[in-house]
gemmi code that builds the backbone of each chain (N, CA, C; Angstrom):
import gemmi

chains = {
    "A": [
        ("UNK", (0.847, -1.212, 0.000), (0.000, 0.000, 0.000), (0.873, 1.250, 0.000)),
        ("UNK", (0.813, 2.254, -0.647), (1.823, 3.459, -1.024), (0.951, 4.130, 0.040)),
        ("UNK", (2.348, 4.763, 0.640), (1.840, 5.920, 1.629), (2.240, 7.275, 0.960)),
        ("UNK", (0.973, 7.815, 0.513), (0.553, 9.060, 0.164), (0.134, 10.255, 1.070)),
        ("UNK", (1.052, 11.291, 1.313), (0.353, 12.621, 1.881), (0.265, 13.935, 1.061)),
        ("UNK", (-0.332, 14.714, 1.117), (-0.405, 16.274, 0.695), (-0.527, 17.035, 2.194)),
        ("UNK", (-0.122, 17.716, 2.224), (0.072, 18.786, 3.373), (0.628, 19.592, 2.872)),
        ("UNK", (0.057, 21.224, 3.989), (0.763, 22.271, 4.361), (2.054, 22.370, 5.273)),
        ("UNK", (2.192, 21.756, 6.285), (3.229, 21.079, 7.297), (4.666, 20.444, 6.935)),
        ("UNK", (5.568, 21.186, 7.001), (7.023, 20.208, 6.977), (6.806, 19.424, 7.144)),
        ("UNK", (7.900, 18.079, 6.783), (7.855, 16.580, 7.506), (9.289, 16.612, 7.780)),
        ("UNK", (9.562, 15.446, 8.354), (10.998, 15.125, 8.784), (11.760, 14.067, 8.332)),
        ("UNK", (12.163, 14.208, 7.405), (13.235, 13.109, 6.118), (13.039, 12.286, 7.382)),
        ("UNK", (14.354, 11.961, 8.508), (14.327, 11.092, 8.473), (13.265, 10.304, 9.957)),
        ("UNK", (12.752, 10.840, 10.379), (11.475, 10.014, 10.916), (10.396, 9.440, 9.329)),
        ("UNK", (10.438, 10.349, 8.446), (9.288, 9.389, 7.602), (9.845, 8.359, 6.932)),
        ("UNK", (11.187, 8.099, 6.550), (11.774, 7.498, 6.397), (11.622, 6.283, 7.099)),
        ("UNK", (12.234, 6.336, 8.362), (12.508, 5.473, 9.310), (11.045, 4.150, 9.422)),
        ("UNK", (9.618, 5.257, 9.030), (8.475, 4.217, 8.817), (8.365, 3.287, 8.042)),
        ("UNK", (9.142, 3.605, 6.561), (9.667, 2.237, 5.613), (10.304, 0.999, 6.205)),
        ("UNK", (10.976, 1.195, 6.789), (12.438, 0.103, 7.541), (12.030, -0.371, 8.634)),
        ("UNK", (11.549, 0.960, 9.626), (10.946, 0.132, 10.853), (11.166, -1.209, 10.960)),
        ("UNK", (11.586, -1.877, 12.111), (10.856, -3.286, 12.241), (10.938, -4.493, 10.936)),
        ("UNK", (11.553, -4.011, 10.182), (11.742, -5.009, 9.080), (12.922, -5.611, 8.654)),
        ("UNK", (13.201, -6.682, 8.621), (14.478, -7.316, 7.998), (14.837, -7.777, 6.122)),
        ("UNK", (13.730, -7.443, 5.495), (13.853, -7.755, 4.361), (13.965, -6.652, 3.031)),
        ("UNK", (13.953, -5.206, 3.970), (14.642, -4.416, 3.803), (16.143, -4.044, 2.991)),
        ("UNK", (16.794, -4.256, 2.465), (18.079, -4.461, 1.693), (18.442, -3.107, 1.174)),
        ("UNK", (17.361, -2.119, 0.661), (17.722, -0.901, -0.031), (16.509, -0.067, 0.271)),
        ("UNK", (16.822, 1.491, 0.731), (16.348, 2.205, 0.656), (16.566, 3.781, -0.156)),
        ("UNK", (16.360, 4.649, -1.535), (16.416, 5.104, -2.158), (15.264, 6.474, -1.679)),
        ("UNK", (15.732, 7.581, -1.296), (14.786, 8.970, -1.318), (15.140, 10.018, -2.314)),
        ("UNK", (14.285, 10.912, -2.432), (14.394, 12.064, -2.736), (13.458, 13.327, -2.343)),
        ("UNK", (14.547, 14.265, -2.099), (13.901, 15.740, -0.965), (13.937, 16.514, -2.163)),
        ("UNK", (12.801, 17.690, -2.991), (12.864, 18.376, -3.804), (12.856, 19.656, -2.867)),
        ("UNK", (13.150, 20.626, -3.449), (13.546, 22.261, -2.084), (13.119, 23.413, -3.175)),
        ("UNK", (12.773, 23.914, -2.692), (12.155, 25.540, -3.323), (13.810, 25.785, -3.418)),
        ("UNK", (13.864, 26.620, -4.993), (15.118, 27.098, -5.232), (15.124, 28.591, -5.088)),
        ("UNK", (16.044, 29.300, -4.758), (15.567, 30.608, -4.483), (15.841, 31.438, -6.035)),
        ("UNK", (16.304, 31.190, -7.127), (16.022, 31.688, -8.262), (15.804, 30.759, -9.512)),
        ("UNK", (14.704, 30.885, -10.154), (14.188, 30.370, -11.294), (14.226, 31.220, -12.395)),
        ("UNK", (14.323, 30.159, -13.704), (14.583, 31.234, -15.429), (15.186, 32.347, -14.975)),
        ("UNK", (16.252, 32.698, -14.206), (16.763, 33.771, -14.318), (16.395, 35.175, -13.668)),
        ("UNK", (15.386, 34.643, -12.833), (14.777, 35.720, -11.599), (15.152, 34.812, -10.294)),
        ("UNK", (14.621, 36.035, -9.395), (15.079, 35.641, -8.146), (13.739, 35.127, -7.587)),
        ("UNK", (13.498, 34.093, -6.658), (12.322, 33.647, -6.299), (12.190, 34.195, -5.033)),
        ("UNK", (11.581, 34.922, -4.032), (11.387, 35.675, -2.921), (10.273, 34.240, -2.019)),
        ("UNK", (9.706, 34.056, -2.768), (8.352, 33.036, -2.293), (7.651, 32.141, -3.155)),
        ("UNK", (6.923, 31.104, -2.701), (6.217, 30.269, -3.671), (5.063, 29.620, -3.182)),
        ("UNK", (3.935, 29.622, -3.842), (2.666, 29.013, -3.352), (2.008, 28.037, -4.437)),
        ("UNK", (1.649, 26.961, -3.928), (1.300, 25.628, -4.292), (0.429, 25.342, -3.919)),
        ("UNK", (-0.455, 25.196, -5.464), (-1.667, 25.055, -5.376), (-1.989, 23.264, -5.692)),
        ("UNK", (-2.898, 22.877, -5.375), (-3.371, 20.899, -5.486), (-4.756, 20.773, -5.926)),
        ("UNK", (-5.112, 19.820, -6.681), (-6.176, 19.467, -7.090), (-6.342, 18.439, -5.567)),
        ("UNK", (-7.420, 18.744, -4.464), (-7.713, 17.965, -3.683), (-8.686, 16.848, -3.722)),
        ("UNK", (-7.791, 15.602, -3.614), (-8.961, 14.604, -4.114), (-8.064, 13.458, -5.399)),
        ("UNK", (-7.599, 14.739, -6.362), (-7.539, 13.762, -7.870), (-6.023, 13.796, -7.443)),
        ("UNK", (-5.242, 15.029, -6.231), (-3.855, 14.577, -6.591), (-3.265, 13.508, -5.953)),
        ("UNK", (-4.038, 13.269, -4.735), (-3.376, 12.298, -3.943), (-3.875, 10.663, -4.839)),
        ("UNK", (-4.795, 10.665, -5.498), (-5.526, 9.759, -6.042), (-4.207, 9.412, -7.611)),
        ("UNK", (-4.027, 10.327, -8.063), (-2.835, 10.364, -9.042), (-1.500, 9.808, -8.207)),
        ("UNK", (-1.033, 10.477, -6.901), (0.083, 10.200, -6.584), (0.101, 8.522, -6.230)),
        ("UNK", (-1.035, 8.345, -6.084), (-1.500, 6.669, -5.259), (-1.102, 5.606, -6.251)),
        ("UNK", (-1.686, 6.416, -7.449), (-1.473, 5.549, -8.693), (-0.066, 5.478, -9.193)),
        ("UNK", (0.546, 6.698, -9.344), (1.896, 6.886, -9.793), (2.498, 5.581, -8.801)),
        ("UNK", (2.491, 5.820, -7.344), (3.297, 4.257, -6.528), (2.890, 3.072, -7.316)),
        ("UNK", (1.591, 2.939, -7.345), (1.292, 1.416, -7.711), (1.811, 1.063, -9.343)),
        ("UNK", (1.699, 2.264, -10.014), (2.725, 1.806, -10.982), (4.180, 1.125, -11.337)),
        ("UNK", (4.507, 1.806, -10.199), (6.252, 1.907, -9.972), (6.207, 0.864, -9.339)),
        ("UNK", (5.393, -0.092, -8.639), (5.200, -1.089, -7.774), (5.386, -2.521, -8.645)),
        ("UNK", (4.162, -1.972, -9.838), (3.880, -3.087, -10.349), (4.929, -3.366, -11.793)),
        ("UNK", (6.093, -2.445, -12.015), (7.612, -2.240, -12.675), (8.598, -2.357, -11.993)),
        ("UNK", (8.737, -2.914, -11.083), (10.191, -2.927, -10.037), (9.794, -3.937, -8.746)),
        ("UNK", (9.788, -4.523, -8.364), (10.057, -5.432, -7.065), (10.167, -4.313, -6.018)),
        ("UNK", (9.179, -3.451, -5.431), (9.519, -3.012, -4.813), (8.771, -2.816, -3.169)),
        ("UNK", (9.570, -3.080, -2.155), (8.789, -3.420, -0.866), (7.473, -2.404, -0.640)),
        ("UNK", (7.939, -0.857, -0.158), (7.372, -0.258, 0.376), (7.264, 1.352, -1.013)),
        ("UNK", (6.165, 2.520, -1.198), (6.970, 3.251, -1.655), (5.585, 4.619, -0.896)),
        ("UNK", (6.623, 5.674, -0.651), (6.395, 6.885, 0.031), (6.371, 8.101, -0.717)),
        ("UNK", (5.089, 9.192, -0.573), (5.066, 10.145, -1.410), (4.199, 11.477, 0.171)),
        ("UNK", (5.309, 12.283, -0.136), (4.849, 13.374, 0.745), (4.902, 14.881, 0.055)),
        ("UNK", (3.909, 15.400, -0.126), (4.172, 17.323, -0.909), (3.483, 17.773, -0.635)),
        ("UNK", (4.325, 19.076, 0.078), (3.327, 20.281, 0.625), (2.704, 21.468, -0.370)),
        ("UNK", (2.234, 21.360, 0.166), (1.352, 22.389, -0.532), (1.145, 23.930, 0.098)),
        ("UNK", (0.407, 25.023, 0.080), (0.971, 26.328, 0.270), (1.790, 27.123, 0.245)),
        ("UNK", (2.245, 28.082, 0.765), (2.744, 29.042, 1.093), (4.350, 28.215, 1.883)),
        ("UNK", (5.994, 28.408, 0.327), (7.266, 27.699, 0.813), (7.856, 29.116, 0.210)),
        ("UNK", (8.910, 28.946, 0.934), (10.341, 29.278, 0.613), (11.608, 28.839, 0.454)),
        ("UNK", (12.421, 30.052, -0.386), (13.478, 29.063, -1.119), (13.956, 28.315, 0.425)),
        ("UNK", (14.597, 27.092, -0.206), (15.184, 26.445, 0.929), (14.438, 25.423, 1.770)),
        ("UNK", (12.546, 25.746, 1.487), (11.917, 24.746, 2.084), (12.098, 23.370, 1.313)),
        ("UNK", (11.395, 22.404, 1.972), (11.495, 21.212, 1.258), (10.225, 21.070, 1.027)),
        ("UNK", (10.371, 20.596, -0.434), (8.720, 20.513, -1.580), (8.046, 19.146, -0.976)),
        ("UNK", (8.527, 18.235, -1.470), (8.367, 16.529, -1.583), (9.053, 15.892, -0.809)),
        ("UNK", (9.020, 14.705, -0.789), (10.200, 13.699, -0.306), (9.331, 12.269, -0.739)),
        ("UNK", (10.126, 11.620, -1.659), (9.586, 10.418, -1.985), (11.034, 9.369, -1.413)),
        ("UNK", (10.048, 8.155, -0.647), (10.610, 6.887, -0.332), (10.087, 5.851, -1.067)),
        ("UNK", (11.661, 4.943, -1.402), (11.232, 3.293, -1.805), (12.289, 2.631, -1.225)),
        ("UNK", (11.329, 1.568, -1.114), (12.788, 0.275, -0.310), (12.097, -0.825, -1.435)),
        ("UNK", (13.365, -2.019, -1.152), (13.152, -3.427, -1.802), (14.507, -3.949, -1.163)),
        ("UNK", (14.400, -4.839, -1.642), (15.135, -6.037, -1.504), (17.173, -5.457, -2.153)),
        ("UNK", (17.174, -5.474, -3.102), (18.184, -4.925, -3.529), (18.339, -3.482, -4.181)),
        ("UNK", (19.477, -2.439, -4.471), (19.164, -1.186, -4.682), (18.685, -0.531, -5.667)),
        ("UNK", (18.884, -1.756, -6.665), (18.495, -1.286, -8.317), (17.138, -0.898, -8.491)),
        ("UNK", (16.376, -1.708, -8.133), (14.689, -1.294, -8.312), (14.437, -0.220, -7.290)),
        ("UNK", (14.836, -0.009, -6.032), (14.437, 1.004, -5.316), (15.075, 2.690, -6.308)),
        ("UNK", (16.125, 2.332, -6.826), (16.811, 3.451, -7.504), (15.880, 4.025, -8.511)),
        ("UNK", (15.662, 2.875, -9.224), (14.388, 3.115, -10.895), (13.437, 3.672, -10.173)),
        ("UNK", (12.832, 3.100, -9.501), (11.333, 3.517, -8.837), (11.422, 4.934, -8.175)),
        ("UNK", (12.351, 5.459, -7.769), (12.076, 6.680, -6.915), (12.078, 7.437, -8.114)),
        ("UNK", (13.126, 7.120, -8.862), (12.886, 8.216, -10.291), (11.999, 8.066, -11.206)),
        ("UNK", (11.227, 7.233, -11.424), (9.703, 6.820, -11.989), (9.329, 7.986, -11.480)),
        ("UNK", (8.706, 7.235, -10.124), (7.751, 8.091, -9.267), (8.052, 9.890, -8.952)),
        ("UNK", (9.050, 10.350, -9.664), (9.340, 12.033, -9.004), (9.060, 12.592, -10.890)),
        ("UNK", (9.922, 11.781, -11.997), (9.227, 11.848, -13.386), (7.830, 11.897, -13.122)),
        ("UNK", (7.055, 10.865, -13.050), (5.785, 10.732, -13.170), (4.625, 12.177, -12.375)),
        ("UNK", (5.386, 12.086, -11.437), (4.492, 13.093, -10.014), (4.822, 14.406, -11.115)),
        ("UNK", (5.828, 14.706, -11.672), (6.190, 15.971, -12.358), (5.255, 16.453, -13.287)),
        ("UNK", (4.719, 15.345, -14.251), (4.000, 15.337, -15.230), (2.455, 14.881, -15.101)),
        ("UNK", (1.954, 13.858, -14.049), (0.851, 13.776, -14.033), (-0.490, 14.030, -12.332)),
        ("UNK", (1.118, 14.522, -11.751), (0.577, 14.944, -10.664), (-0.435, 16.221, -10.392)),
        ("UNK", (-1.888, 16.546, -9.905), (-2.201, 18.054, -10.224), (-1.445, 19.335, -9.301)),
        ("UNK", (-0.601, 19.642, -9.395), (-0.112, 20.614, -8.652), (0.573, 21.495, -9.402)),
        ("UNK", (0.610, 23.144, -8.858), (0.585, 24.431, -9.712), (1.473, 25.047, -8.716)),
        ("UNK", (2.330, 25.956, -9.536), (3.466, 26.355, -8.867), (2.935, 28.189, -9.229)),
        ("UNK", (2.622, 28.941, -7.987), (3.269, 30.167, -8.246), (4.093, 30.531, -7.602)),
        ("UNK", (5.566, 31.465, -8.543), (6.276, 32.357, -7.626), (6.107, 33.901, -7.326)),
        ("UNK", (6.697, 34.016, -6.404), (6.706, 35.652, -6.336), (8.008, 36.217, -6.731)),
        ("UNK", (8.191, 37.029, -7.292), (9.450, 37.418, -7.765), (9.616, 39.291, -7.885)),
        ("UNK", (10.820, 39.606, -7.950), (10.848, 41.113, -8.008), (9.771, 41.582, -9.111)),
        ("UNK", (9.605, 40.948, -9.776), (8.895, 41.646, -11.130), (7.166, 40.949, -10.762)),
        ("UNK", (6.796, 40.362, -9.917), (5.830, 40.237, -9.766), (5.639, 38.635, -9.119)),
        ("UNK", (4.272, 38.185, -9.367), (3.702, 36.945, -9.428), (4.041, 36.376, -10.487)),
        ("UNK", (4.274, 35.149, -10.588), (4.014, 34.410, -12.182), (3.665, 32.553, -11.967)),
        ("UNK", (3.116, 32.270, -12.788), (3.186, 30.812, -13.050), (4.089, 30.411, -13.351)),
        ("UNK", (4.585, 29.094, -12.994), (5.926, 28.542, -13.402), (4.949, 27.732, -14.438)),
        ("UNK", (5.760, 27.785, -15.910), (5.268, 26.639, -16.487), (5.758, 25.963, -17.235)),
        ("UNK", (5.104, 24.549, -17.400), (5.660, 23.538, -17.502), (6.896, 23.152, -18.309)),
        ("UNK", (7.673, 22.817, -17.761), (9.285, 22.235, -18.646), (8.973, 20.860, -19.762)),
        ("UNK", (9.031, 21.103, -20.878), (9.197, 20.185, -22.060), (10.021, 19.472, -21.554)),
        ("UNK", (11.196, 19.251, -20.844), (12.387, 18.216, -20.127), (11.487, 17.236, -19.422)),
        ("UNK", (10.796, 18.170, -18.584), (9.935, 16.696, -17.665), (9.563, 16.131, -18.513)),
        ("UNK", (8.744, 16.388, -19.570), (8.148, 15.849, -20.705), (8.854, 14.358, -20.859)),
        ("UNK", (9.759, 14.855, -21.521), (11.175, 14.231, -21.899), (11.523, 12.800, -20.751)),
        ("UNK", (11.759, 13.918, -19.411), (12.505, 12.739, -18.917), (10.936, 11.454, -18.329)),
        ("UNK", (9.735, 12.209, -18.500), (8.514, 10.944, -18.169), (8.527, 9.939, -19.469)),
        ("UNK", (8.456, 10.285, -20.653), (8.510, 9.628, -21.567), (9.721, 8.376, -21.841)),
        ("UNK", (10.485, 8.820, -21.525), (12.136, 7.625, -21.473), (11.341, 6.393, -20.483)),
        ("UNK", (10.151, 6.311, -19.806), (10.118, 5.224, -19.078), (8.982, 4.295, -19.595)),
        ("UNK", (8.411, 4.783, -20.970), (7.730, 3.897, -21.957), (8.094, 3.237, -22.552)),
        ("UNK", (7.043, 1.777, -22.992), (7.608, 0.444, -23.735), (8.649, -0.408, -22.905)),
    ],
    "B": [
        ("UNK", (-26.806, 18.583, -14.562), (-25.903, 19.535, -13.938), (-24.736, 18.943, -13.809)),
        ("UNK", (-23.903, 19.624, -14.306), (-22.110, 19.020, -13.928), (-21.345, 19.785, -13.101)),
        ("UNK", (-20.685, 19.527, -12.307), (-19.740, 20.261, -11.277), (-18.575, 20.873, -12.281)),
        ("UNK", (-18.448, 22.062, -12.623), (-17.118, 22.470, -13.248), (-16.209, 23.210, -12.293)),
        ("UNK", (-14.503, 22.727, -12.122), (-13.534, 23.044, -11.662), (-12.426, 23.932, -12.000)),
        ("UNK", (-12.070, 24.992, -12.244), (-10.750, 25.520, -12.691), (-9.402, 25.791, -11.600)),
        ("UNK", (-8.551, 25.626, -12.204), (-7.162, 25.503, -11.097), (-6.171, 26.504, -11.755)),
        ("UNK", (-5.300, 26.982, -10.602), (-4.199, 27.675, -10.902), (-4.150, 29.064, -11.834)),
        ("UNK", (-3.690, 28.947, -12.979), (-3.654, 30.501, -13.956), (-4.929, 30.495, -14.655)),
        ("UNK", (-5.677, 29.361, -15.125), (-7.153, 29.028, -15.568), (-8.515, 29.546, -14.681)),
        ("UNK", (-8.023, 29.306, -13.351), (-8.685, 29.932, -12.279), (-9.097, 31.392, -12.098)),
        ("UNK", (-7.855, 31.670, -12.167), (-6.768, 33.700, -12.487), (-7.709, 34.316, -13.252)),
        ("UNK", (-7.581, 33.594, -14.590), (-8.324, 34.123, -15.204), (-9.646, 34.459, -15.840)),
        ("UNK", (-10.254, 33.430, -15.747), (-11.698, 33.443, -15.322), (-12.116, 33.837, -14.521)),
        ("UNK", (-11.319, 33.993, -13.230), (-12.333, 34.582, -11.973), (-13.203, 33.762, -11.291)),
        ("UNK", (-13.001, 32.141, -11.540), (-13.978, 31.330, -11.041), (-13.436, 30.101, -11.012)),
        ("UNK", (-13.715, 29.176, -9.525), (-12.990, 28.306, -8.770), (-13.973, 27.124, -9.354)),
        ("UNK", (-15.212, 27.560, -9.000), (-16.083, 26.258, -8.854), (-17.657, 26.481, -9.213)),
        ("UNK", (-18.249, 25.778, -10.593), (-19.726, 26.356, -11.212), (-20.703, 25.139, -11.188)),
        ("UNK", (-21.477, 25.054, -11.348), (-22.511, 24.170, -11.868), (-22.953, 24.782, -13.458)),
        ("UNK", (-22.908, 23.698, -14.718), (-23.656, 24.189, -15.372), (-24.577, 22.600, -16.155)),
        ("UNK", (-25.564, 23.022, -16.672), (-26.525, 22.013, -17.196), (-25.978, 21.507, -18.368)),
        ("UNK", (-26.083, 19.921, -18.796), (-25.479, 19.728, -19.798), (-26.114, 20.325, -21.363)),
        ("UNK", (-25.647, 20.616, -22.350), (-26.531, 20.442, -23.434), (-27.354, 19.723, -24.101)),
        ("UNK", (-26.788, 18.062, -23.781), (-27.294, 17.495, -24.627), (-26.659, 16.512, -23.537)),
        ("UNK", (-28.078, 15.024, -23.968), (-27.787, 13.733, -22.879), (-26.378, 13.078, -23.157)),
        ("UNK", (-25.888, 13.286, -24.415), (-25.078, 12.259, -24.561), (-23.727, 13.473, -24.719)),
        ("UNK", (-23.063, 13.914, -23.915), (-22.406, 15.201, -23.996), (-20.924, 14.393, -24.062)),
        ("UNK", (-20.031, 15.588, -24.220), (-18.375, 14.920, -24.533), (-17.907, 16.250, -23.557)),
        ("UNK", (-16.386, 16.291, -23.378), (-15.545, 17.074, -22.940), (-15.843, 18.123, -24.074)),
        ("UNK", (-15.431, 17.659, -25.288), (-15.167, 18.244, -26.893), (-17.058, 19.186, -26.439)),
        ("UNK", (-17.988, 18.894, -26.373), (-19.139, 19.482, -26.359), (-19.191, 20.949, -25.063)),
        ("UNK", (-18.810, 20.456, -23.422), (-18.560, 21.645, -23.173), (-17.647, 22.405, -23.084)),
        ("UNK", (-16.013, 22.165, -23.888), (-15.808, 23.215, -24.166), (-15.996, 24.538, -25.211)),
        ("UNK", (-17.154, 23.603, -26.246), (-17.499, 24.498, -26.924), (-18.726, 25.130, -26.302)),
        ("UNK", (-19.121, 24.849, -25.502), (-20.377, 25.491, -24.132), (-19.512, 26.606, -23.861)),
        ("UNK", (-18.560, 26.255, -23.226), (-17.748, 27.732, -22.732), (-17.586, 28.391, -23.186)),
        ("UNK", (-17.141, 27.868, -24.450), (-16.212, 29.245, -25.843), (-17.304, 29.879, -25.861)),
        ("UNK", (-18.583, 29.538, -26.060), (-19.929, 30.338, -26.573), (-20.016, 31.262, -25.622)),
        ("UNK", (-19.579, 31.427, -24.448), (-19.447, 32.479, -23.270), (-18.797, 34.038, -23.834)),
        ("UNK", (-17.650, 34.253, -24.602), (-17.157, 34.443, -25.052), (-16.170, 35.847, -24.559)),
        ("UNK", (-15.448, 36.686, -24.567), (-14.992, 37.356, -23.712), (-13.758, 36.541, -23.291)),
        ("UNK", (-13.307, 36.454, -21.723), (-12.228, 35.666, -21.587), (-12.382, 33.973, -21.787)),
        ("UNK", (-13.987, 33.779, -21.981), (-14.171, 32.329, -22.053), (-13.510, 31.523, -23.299)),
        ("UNK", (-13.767, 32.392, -24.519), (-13.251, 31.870, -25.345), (-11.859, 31.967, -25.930)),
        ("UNK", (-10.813, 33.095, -25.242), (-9.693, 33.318, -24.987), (-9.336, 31.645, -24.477)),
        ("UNK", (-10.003, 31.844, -23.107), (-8.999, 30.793, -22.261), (-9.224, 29.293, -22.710)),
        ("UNK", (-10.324, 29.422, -23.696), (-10.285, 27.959, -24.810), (-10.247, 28.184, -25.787)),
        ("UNK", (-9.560, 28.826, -25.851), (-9.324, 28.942, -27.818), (-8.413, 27.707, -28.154)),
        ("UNK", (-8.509, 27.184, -29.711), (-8.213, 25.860, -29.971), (-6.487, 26.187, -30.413)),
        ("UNK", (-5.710, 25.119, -29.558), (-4.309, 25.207, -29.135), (-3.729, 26.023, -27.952)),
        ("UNK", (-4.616, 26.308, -27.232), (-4.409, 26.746, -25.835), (-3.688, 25.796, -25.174)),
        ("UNK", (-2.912, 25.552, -24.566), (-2.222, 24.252, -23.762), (-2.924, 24.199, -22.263)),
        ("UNK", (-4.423, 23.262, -22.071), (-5.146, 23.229, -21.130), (-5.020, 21.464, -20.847)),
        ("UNK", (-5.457, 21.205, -19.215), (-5.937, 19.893, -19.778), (-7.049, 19.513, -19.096)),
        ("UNK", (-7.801, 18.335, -19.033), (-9.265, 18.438, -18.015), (-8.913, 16.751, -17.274)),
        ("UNK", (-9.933, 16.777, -16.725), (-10.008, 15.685, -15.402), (-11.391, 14.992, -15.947)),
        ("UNK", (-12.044, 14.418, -16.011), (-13.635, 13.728, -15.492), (-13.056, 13.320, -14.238)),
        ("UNK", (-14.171, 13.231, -13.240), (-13.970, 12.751, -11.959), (-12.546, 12.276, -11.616)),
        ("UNK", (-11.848, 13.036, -11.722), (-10.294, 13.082, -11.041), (-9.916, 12.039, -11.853)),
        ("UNK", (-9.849, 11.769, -13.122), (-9.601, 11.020, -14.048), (-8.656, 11.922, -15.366)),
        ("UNK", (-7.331, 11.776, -15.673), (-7.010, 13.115, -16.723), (-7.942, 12.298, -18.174)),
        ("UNK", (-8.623, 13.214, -18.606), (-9.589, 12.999, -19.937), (-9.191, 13.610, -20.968)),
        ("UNK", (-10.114, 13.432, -22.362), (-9.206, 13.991, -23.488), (-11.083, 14.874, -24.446)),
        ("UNK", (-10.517, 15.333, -24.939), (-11.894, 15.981, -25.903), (-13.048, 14.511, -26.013)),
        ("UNK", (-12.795, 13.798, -26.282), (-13.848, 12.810, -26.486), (-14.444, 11.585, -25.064)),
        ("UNK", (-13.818, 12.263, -23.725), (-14.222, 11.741, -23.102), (-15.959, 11.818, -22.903)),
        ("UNK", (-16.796, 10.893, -22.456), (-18.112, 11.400, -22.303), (-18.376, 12.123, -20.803)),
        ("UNK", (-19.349, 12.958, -20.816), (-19.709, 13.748, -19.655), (-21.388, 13.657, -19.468)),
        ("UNK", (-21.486, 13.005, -17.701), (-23.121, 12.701, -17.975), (-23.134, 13.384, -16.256)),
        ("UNK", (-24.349, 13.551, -16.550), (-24.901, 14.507, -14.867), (-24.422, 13.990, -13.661)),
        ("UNK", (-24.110, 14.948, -13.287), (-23.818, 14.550, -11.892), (-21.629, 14.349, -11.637)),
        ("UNK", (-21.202, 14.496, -13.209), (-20.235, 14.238, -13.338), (-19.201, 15.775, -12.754)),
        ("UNK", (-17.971, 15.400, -12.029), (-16.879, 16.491, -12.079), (-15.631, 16.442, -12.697)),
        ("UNK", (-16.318, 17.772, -13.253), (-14.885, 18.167, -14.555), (-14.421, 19.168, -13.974)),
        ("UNK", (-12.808, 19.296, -14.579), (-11.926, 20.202, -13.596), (-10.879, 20.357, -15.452)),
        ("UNK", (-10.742, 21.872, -15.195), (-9.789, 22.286, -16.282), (-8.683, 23.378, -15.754)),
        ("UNK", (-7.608, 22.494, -16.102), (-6.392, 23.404, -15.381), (-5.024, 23.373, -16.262)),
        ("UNK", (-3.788, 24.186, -15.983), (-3.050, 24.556, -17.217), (-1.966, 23.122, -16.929)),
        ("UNK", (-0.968, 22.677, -17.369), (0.016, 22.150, -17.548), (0.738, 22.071, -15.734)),
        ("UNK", (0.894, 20.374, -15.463), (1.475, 20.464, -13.583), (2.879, 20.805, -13.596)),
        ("UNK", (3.027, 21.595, -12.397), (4.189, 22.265, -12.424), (4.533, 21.539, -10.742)),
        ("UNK", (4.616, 20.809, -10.570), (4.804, 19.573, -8.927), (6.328, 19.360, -8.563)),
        ("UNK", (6.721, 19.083, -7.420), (7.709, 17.889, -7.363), (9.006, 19.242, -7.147)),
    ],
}
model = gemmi.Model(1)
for chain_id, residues in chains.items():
    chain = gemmi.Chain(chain_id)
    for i, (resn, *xyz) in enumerate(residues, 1):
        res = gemmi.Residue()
        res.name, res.seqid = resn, gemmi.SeqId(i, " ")
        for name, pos in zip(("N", "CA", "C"), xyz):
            atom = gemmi.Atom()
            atom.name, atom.element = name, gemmi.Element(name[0])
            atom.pos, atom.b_iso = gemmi.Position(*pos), 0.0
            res.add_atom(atom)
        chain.add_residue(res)
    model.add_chain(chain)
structure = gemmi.Structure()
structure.add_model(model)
structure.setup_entities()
């Protein structure tokens, strides 16, 4: 079962972490990734950022994105956490966990799952910047790098 | 009646989060109300004009112009995810 959150609230790498492994011996590999508000984007400076979620369809998307990555990789456990509201540079966006058995599939799968969340996840990025508000929008690369994991 | 949703810069610009509107016709498509909207016309048909880079949901489902849309259904139209 993929443990899925959306929140406003920090989390703590490694206590959510630690809920994968807990208590388990068959454990062999564990693979994360922490995404962080950058403090300048395209060439402006980012002051602030607010994140908006489709409530309902994103966690329902992110649920799916795991069970995908689940049902492509041998993989024990897999973890999806992103806040939503009002971050700054330096906060932490996401943090996705996978464990398995050995490191290779936990490796593929976390990068599935942060590709995938990029492109089919509902979530909207505004920044604030000297020159104003703006939408961040979407990078043709994510495009790119979701597509390399077809066929 | 269908629940309609807009998100993010789609939101912005319309000025509107969350509508009810009646279908046209029983056997309706995505492709059918967005030409409901365009007929609005002003920023409606701006923010659907054909090659706009939008995309829609049926019930938290991502859908395409020919998905079908029947009462009681929620559609949500929002720009390109920017996540992660």
């Amino acid at each position: 079962m993929p443990i899925v959150r959306v929140q406003e609230a920090d989390f703590d790498v490694g206590r959510e972490l630690e809920v994968l492994t807990g208590g388990r011996t068959d454990v062999g590999a564990l693979a994360s990734f922490v995404g962080l508000v950058r403090g300048a984007n395209d060439g402006r400076g980012v002051s602030s950022m607010t994140l908006e979620h489709y409530p309902g369809m994103t966690e329902k998307a992110l649920d799916d994105i795991c069970r995908e990555a689940a049902s492509r990789w041998n993989v024990l456990e897999t973890l999806v956490i992103h806040r939503v509201g009002p971050l700054k540079p330096g906060d932490r966006i996401v943090l996705v966990g996978v464990t398995s058995a050995h490191r290779g599939e936990s490796f593929a799968a976390c990068e599935f799952i942060m590709d995938f969340l990029k492109t089919r996840a509902p979530f909207w990025k505004k920044e604030s910047t000297p020159e104003g508000e703006r939408w961040v929008d979407a990078r043709a690369s994510d495009d790119v790098a979701a597509n390399r994991w077809k066929g | 009646m269908v629940t309609l949703l807009y998100f993010a810069s789609l939101r912005e610009s319309l000025s509107c989060a969350r509508e009810q509107v009646p279908l046209s016709s029983a056997s309706s498509t995505v492709s059918n109300l967005i030409e409901q909207l365009r007929s609005r016309g002003d920023r409606w048909s701006e923010a659907f004009a054909p090659g706009r880079n939008f995309r829609v949901a049926v019930n938290q489902q991502m859908a395409d112009a020919a998905t079908p849309v029947k009462p009681g259904d929620e559609v949500a139209f929002f720009p390109p995810v920017t996540g992660g």
